[in-house]
C-alpha positions as CSV (number, residue, x, y, z in Angstrom):
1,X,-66.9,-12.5,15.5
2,X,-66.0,-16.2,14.7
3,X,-66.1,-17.2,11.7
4,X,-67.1,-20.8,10.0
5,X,-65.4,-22.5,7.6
6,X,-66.7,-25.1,5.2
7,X,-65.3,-28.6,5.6
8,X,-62.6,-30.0,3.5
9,X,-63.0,-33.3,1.5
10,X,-59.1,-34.1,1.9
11,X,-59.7,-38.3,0.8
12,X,-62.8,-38.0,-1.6
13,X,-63.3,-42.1,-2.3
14,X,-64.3,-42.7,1.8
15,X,-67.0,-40.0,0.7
16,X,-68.2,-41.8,-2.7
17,X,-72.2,-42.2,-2.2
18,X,-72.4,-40.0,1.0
19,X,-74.0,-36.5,1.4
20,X,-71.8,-33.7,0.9
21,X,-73.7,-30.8,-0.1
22,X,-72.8,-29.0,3.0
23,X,-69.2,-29.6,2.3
24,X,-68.7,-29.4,-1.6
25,X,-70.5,-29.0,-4.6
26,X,-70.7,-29.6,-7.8
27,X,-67.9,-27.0,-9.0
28,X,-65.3,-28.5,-6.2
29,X,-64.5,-31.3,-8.4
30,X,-65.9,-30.6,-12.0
31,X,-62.9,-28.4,-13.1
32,X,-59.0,-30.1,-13.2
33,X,-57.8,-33.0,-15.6
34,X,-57.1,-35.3,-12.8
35,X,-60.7,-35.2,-10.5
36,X,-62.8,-38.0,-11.3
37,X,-65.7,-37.1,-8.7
38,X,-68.2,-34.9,-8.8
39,X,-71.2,-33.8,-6.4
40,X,-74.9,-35.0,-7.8
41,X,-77.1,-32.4,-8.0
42,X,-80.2,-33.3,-7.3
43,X,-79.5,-35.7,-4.2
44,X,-76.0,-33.8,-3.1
45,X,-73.8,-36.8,-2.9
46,X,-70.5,-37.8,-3.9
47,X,-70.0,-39.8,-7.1
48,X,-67.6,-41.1,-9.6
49,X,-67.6,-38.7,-12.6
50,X,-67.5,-41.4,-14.7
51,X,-71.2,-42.8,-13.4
52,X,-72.7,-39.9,-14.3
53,X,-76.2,-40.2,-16.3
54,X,-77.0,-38.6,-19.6
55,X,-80.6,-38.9,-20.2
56,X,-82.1,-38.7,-24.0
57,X,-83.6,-35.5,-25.7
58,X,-87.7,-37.4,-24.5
59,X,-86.2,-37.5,-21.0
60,X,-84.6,-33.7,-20.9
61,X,-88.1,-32.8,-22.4
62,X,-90.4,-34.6,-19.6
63,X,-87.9,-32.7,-16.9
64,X,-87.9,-29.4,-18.5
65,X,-86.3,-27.2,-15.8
66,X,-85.4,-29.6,-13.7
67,X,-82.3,-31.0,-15.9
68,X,-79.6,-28.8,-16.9
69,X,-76.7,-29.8,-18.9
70,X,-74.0,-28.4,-16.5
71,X,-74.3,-30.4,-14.1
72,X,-73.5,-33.7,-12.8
73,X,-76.6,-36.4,-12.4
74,X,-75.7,-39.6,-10.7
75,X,-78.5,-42.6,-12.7
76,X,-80.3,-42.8,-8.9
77,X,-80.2,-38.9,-8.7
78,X,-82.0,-39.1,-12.0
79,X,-84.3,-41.6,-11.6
80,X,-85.4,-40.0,-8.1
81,X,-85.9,-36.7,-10.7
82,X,-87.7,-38.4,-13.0
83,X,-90.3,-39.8,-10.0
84,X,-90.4,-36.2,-9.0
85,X,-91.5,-34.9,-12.4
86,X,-94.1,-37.7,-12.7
87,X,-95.6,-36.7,-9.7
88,X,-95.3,-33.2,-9.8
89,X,-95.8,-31.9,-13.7
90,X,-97.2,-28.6,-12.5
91,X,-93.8,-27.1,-10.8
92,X,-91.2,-28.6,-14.0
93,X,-92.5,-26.2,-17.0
């Protein structure tokens, strides 16, 4: 039986805004002093650690279960949340 392995993201900034979800995720590069990516949950791409969005207490409220603290939000991951919630108020409580 052959077995498949997940790829490797060996030179992370050539990755920085692509989709990665099938290769990483957001625990590849959260834990270590010295990675500055992470994955964005909701849309699966690569980012900068340092981009990532922190929205106020009004904003966690409107998302309810969408938004969880240990994770890693890019501001357009967010923002594409946010739309979702709007639209969709029935599945976030």
């Amino acid at each position: 039986m052959e077995q498949m392995q997940k790829r490797i993201i060996r030179n992370p900034e050539k990755w920085v805004g692509r989709y990665v979800r099938h290769m990483a995720n957001w625990q590849d590069f959260q834990w270590g002093d010295t990675s500055k990516y992470a994955v964005c949950e909701w849309t699966g791409k690569l980012m900068i650690a340092s981009e990532d969005y922190s929205p106020s207490f009004e904003e966690r409220e409107i998302l309810g279960r969408l938004y969880d603290e240990c994770y890693y939000y890019s501001s357009a991951g967010f923002a594409d949340m946010y739309r979702y919630a709007m639209k969709h108020p029935e599945r976030i409580h």
